[in-house]
C-alpha positions as CSV (number, residue, x, y, z in Angstrom):
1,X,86.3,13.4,103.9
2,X,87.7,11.7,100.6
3,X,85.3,10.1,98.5
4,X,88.1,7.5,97.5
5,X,90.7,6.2,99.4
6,X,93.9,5.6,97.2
7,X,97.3,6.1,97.0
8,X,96.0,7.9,93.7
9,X,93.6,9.7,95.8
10,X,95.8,10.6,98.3
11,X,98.7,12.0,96.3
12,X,95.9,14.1,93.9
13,X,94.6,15.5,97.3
14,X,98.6,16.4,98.5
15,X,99.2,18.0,95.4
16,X,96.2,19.9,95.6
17,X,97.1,20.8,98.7
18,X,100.5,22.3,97.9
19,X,99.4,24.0,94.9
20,X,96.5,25.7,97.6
21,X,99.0,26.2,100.0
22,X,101.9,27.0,99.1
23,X,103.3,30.0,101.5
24,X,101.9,27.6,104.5
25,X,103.3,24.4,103.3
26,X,106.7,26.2,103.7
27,X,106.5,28.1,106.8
28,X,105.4,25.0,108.4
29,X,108.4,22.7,107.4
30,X,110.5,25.7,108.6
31,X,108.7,25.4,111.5
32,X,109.3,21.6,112.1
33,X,113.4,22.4,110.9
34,X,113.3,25.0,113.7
35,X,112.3,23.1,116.1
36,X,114.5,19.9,115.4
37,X,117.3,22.8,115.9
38,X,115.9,23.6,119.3
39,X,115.9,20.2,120.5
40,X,119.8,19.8,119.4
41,X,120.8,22.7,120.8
42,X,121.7,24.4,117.4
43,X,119.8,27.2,119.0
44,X,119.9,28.3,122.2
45,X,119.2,31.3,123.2
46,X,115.7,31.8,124.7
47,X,114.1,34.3,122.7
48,X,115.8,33.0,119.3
49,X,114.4,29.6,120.0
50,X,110.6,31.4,120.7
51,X,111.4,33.3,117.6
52,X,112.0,30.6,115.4
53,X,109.5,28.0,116.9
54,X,106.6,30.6,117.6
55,X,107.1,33.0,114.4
56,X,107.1,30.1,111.9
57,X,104.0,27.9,113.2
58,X,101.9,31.5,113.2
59,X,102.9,32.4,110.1
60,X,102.0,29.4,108.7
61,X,98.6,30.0,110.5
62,X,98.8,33.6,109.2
63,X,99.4,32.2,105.1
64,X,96.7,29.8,105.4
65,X,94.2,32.6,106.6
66,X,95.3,35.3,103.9
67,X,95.1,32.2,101.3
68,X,91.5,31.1,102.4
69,X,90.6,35.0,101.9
70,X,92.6,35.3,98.6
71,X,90.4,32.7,97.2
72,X,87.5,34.8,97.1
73,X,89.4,38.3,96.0
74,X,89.3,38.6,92.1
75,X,91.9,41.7,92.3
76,X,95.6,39.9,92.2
77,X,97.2,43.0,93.1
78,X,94.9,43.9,95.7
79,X,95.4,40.8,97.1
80,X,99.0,39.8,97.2
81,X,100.2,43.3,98.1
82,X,97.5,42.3,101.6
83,X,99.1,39.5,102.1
84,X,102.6,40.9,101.3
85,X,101.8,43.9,104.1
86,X,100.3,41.5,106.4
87,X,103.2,39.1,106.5
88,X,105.7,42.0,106.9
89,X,103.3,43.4,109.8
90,X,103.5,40.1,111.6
91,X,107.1,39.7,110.9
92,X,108.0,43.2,112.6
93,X,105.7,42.6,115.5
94,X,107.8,38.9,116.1
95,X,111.0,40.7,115.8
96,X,109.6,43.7,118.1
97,X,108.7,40.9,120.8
98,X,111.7,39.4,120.3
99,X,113.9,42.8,121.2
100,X,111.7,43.6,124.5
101,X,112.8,40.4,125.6
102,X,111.5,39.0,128.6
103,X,107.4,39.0,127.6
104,X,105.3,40.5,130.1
105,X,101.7,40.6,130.4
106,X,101.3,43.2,128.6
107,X,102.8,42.1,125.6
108,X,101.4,38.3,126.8
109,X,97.7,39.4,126.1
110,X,98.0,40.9,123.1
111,X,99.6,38.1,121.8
112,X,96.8,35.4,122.5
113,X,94.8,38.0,121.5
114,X,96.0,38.4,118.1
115,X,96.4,34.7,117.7
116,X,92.9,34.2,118.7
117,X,92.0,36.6,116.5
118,X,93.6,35.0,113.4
119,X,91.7,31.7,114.4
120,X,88.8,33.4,113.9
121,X,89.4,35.2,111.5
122,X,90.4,31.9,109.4
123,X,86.5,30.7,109.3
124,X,84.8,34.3,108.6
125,X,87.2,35.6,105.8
126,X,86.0,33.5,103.2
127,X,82.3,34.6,103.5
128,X,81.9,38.2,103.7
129,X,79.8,38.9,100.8
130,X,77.2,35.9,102.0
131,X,73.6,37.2,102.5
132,X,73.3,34.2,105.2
133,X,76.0,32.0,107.1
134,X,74.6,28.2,105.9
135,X,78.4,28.2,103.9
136,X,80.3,29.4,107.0
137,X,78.0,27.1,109.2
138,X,78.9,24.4,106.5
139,X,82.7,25.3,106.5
140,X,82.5,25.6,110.5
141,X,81.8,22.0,110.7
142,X,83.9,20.5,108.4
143,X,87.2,22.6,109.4
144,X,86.5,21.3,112.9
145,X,86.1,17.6,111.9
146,X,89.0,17.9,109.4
147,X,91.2,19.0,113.1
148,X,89.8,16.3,114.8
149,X,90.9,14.1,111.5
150,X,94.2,15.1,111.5
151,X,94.6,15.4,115.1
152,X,93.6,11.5,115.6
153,X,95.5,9.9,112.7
154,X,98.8,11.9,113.2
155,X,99.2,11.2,116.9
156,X,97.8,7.4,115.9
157,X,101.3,7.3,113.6
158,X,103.3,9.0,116.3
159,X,102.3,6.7,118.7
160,X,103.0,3.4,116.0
161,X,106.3,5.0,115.2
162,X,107.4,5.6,118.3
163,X,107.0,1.8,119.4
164,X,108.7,0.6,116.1
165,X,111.8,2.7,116.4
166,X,111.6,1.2,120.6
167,X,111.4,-2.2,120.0
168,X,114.5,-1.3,118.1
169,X,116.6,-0.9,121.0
170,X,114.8,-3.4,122.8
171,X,114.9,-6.6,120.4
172,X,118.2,-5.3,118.1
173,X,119.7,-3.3,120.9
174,X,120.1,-0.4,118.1
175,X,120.5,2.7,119.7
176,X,119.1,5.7,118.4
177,X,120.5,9.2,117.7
178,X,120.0,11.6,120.8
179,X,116.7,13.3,121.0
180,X,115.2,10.5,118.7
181,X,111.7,10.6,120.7
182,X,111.4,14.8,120.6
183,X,112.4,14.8,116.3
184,X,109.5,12.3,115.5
185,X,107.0,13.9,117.9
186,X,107.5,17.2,115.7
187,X,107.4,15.5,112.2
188,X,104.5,13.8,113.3
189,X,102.9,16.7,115.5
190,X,104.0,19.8,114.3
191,X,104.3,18.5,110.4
192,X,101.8,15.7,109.7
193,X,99.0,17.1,111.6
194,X,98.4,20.9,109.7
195,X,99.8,19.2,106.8
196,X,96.9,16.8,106.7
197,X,94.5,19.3,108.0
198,X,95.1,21.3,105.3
199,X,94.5,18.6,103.2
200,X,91.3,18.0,104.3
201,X,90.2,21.9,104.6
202,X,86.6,22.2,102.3
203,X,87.7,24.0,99.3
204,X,85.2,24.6,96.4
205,X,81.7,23.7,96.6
206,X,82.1,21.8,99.9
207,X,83.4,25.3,101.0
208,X,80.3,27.7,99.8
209,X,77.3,24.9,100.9
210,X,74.5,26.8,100.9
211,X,72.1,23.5,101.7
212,X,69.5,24.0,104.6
213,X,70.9,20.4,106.2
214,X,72.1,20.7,109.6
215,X,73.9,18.4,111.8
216,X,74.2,14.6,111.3
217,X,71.6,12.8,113.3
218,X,74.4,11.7,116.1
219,X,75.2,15.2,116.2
220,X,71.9,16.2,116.4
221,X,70.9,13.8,119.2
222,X,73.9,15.3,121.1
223,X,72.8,18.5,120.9
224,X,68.8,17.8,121.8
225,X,69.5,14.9,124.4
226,X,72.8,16.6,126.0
227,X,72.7,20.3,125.7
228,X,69.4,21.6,125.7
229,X,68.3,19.9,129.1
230,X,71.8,20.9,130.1
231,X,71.0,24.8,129.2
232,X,67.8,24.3,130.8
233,X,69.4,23.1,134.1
234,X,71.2,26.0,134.7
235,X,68.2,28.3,133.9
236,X,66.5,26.8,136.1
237,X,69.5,27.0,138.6
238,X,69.7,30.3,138.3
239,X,66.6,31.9,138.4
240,X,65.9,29.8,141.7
241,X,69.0,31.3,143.3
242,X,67.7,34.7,141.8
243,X,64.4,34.1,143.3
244,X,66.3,33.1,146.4
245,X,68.3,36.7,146.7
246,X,65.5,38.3,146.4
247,X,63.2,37.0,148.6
248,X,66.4,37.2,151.2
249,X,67.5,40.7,150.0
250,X,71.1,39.8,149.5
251,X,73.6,40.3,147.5
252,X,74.6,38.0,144.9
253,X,77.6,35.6,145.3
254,X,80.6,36.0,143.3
255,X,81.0,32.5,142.2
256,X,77.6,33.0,140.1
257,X,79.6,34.7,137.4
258,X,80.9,31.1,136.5
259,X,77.5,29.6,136.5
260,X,76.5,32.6,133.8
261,X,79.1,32.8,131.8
262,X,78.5,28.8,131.4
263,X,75.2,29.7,130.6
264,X,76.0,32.3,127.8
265,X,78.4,30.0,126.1
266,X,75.8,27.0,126.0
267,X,73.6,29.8,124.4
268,X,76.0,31.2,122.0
269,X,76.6,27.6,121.0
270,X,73.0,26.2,120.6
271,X,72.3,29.6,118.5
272,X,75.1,28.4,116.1
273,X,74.7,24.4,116.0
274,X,70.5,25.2,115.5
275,X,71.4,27.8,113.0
276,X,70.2,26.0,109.9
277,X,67.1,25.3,111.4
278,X,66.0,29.0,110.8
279,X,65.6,28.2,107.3
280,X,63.7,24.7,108.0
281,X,60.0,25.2,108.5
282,X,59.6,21.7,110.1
283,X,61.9,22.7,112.8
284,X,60.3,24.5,114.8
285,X,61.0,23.2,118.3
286,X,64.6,24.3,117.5
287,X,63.4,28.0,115.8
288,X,61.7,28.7,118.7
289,X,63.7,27.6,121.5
290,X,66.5,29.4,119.5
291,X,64.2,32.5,119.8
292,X,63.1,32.4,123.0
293,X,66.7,31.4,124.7
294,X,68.4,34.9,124.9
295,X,65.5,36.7,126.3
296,X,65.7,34.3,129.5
297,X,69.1,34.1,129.9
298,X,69.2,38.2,129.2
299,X,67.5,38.8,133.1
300,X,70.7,36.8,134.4
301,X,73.0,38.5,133.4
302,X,72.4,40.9,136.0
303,X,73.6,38.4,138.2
304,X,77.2,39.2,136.6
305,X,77.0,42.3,136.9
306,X,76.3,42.3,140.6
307,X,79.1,40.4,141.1
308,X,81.3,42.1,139.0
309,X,80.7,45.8,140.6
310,X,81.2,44.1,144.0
311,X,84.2,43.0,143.4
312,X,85.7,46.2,142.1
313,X,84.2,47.8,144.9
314,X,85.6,45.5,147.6
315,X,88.7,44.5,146.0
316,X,89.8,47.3,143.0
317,X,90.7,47.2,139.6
318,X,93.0,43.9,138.1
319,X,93.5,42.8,134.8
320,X,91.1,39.5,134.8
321,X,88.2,41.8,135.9
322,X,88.2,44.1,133.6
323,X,88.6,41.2,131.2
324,X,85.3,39.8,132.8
325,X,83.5,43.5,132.8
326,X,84.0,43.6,129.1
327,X,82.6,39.9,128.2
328,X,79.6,41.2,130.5
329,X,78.8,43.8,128.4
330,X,79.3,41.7,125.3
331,X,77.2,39.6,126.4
332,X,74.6,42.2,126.6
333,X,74.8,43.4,123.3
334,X,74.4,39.8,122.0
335,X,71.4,39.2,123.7
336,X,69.9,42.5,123.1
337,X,71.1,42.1,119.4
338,X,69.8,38.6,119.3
339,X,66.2,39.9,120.8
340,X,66.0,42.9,119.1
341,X,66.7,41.9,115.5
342,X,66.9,38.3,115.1
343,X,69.3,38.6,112.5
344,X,70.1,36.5,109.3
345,X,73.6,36.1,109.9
346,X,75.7,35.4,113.2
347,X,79.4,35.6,112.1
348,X,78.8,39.3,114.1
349,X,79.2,37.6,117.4
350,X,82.6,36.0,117.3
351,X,83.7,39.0,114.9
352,X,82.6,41.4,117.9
353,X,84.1,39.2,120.1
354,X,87.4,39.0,118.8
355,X,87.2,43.4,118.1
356,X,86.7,43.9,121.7
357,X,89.3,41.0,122.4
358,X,92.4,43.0,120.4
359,X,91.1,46.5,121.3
360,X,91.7,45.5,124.9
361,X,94.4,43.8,124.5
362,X,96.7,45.8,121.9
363,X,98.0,49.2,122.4
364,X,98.4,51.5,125.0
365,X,94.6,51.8,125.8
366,X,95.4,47.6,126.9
367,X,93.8,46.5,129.9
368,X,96.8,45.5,131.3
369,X,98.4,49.3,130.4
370,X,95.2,50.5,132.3
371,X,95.5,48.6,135.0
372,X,99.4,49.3,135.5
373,X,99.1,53.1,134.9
374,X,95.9,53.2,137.1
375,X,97.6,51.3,140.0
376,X,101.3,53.3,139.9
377,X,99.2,56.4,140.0
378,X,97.6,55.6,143.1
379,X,100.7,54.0,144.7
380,X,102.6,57.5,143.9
381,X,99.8,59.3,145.7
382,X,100.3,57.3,149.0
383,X,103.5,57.7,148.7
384,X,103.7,60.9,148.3
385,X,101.9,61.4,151.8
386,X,105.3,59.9,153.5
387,X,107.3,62.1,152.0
388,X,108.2,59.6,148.6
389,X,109.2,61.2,145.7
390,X,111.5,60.2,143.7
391,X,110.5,57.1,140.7
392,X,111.2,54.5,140.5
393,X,111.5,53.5,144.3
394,X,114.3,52.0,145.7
395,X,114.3,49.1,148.6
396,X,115.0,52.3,151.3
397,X,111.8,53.8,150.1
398,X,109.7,50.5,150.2
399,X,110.7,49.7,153.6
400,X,109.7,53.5,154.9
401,X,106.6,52.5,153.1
402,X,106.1,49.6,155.0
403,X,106.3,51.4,158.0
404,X,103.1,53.9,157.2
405,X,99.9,53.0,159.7
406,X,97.4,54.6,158.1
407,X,94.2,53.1,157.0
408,X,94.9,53.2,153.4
409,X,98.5,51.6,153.8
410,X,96.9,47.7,153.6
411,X,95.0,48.5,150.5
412,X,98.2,50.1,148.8
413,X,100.3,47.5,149.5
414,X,98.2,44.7,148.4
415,X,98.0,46.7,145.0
416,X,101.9,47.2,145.2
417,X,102.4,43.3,145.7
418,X,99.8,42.7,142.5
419,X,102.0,44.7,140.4
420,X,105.1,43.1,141.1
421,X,103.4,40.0,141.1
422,X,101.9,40.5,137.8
423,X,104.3,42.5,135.8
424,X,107.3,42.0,134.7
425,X,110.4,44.2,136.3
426,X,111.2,46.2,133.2
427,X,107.3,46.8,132.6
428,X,107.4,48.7,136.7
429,X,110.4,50.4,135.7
430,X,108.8,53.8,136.1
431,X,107.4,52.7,139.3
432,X,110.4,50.7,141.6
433,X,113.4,49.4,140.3
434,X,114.3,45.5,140.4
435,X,115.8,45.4,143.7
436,X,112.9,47.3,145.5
437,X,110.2,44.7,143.6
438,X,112.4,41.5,144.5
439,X,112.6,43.1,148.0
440,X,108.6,43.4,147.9
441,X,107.7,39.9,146.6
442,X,110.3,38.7,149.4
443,X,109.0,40.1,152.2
444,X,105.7,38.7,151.2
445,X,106.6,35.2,150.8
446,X,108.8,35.7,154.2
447,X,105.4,36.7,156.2
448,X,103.2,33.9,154.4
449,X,105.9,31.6,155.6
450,X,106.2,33.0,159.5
451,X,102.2,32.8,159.9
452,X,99.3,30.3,158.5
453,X,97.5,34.1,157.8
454,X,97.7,37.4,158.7
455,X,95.6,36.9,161.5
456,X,95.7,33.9,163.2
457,X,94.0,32.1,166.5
458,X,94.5,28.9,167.1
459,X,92.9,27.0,170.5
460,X,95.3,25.6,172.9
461,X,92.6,22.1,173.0
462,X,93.0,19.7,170.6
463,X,90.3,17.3,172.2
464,X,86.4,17.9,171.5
465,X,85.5,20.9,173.0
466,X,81.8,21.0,174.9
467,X,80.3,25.1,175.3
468,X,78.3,26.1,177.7
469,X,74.4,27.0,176.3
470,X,73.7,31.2,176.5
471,X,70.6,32.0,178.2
472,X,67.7,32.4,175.5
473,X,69.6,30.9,172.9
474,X,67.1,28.1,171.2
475,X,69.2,27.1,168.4
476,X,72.8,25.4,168.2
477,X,75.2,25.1,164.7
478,X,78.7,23.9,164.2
479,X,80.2,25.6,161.2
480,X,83.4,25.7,159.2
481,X,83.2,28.8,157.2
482,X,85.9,29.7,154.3
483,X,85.6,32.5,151.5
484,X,86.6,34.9,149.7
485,X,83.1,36.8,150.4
486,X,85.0,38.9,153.1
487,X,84.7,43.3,154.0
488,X,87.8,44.8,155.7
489,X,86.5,48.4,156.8
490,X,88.9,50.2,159.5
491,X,88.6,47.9,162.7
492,X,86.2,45.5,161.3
493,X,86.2,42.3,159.5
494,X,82.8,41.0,159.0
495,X,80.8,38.6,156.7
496,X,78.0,36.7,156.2
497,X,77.5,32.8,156.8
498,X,74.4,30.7,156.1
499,X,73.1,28.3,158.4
500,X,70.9,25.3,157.8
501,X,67.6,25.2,159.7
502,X,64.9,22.5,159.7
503,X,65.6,22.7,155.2
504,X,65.4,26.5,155.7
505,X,68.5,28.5,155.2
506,X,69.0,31.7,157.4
507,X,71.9,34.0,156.9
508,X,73.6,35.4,159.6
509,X,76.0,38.8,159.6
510,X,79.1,38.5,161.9
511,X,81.8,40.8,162.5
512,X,85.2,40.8,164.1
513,X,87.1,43.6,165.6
514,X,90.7,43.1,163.7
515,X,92.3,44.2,166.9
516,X,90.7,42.2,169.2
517,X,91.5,39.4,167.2
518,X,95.3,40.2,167.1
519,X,95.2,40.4,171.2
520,X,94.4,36.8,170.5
521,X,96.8,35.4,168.3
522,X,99.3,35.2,171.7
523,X,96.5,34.0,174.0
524,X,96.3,29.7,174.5
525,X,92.5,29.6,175.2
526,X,90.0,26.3,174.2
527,X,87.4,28.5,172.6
528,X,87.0,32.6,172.6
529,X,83.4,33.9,172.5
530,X,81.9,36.8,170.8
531,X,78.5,37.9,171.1
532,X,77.7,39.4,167.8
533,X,74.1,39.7,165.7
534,X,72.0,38.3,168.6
535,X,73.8,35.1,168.3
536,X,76.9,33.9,170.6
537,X,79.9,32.5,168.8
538,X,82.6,30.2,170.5
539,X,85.3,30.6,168.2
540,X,87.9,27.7,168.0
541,X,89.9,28.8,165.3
542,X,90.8,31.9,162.7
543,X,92.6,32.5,159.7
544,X,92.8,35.8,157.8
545,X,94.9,36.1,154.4
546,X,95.0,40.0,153.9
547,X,96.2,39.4,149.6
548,X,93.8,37.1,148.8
549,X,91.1,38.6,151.7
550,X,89.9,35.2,152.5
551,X,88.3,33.9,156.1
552,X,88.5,30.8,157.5
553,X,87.2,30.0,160.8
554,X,86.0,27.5,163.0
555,X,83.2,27.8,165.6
556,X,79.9,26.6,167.5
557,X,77.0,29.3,166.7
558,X,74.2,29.7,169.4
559,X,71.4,31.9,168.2
């Protein structure tokens, strides 16, 4: 990073440092004064200490964002009185969180939402008026080395001071003040390390590189010898297991979503690490791979979306799946952006990325005010068909609730238990007051602890257990099936397990009647049989978890 290294050196880069810095040298020794107050109990209070801790380590975030920008703004007026407006902004929205004390999810999301979004906004602001990204690839790099930099070497000093001011005590017997271990962790931590960092931030012409060089060769080999074969691994992966669903004529599993969203970050990344190489003629494994990778990993995302729409189908709306619905369409428009115009510049994708982020996550169109409006609406409409009128709910109305038997009654109560799971009390205040949620998470963790599930059979044989073969039956499998892959609809639970045939795999539909099984649950049998799909089952055991809507089960399969 330095050319030089000097105590000359070093002090001429500190004092550059300060003089670039000023507004976030300050905010972050307020920050490391804060918090040696928190650890000695000067402040107390919870949402004082989060005020003072949290407020003065994103602010200092916040300064060294708007100075990074202010660097490229000729207009001085313009300029401070944006950073001036900014600063205030973030101040009131601190001491707004600060007065709805306890955070929520609501207000939770939109805060790692706007904190992402000043992350990322800390590497595009300084290139706007670029006609390509080489300086904000160039900057990229070096902002993430400089991290790792200070990261290393700070907690490298933490960890040598710490064992100086031990052997203190141990060899001299010298005890230290209290909280001696807590105060050097945050001068090292939460003072050293942004302090150096921002020493080593590329300013100047190390900050607008426009050079064609990419990576350094280790880097390089990383990427070629690590990452591409990995990227083509799970291509491969995937379109076999598309081929596969096809040629069975089966839905896709849910847990593919991982594997694809994976998949589109090993994309996104490879796009940016082999960016320079658009501008490299020689290149041209790495401008065509480049090329060629979102229109096969565009077909995929399908996959997602399969699994996505299933679940909101099975299962209904939560805040995490909307979350997921809205990276699947971004990912969409990045491939089809990527395909479509093979742009210049990609400091669209993260900037998208972080729009959709902030517009989902601040304000009252929020996914997590969607989801809690949504879900109260629906829960006031079934209980409004036994006669419940009056919001918020009392513990008297949740427990004539709990007595409804109509179909819909599970589904509404496992969307009841979300919310008060999810949200904070003063955030369902419309909906139930506290004593009625405590009394709902209660009676919930009271039935998980009577039964194993809500449906649970258990044989009265602990031994091996030996079945009798069905007439006509040719084939015999032992199977332990679990998942989340599960349909509750009236009566019937049923779902689909895979069995292993000569290497052939052959999916088999099976179906419980929910009553039947209940009949059960008091019965001391070794084995229950079902005849079901042209295939006997001798059932051993059964668990059913109605909130999470997971089977587990035990049996011999004859088929």
């Amino acid at each position: 990073m330095m050319k030089k290294i000097s105590f000359s050196a070093i002090r001429n880069q500190f004092v550059a440092m300060c003089t670039r810095f000023p507004i976030a040298l300050a905010f972050i020794l307020a920050f490391t004064v804060c918090a040696i107050c928190v650890t000695h109990d000067v402040i107390t209070e919870e949402k004082y200490c989060f005020f003072a801790t949290f407020y003065t380590a994103s602010a200092a975030l916040l300064s060294a964002v708007l100075r990074l920008w202010d660097e490229e703004t000729d207009n001085r007026r313009l300029s401070w009185g944006v950073q001036l407006a900014t600063q205030l902004a973030w101040l009131g929205f601190m001491i707004y969180l600060v007065s709805e004390w306890e955070l929520g999810i609501i207000h939770v999301t939109a805060l790692v939402s706007l904190m992402v979004a000043m992350v990322i906004a800390g590497f595009l602001v300084s290139f706007t008026k670029e006609k390509t990204d080489l300086p904000l690839w160039h900057f990229t790099f070096r902002t993430l080395l400089a991290a790792v930099v200070a990261i290393v070497v700070s907690n490298i000093f933490w960890g040598g001071i710490s064992l100086l001011f031990t052997s203190f005590k141990e060899l001299f017997s010298l005890q230290l003040w209290n909280n001696a271990e807590f105060d050097i962790a945050i001068v090292c931590l939460g003072c050293i390390t942004p302090v150096l960092f921002l020493q080593l931030l590329p300013g100047g012409q190390r900050k607008h590189d426009r050079s064609i060089q990419g990576m350094p060769r280790w880097a390089n080999a990383v990427v070629h010898y690590l990452f591409v074969p990995l990227t083509v691994a799970y291509l491969v992966t995937l379109y076999a297991y598309a081929a596969k669903i096809l040629i069975t004529w089966q839905l896709p599993d849910g847990w593919v979503s991982w594997l694809v969203s994976v998949l589109m970050l090993l994309m996104v990344s490879l796009t940016v690490l082999l960016y320079p190489s658009r501008f490299d003629d020689t290149r041209k494994f790495d401008r065509t791979f480049t090329r060629l990778l979102p229109m096969l990993v565009l077909p995929l995302l399908l996959l997602m979306t399969i699994g996505i729409v299933r679940r909101f189908s099975d299962y209904g709306i939560t805040v995490p799946r909307l979350y997921l619905a809205l990276f699947n369409l971004w990912c969409y428009g990045v491939c089809l952006w990527l395909i479509v115009r093979q742009p210049k510049r990609l400091a669209w994708i993260p900037a998208s990325f972080v729009f959709l982020l902030v517009a989902s996550s601040v304000g009252p169109q929020s996914f997590a005010n969607i989801t809690l409006h949504l879900l109260s609406t629906k829960i006031k409409m079934a209980m409004a068909a036994n006669d419940i009128y009056r919001f918020p709910m009392n513990v008297e109305a949740v427990k004539t609730w709990k007595r409804d038997t109509t179909e819909q009654h599970r589904q509404v109560s496992d969307q009841l238990l979300y919310l008060a799971q999810t949200y904070e009390k003063h955030e369902l205040s419309q909906l139930a007051d506290s004593a009625a949620i405590a009394h709902i998470i209660k009676s919930y963790d009271k039935e998980s602890a009577e039964n194993d599930g809500d449906l649970t059979v258990r044989s009265s044989s602990t031994s091996e257990q030996s079945f009798p073969v069905p007439p006509g039956k040719r084939h015999c499998a032992s199977t332990f099936f679990t998942g989340e892959e599960v349909r509750l609809a009236g009566d019937t639970l049923s779902c689909t397990i895979t069995l292993s045939e000569n290497g052939h795999e052959r999916t088999l539909p099976l179906s419980f009647s929910v009553k039947q099984l209940r009949a059960m649950q008091s019965q001391k049998k070794p084995y229950w049989t079902f005849n079901i799909s042209q295939a006997t089952v001798y059932l051993s055991s059964l668990y059913y978890y109605t909130y999470s809507n997971t089977l587990t089960f035990q049996a011999c399969i004859f088929y």
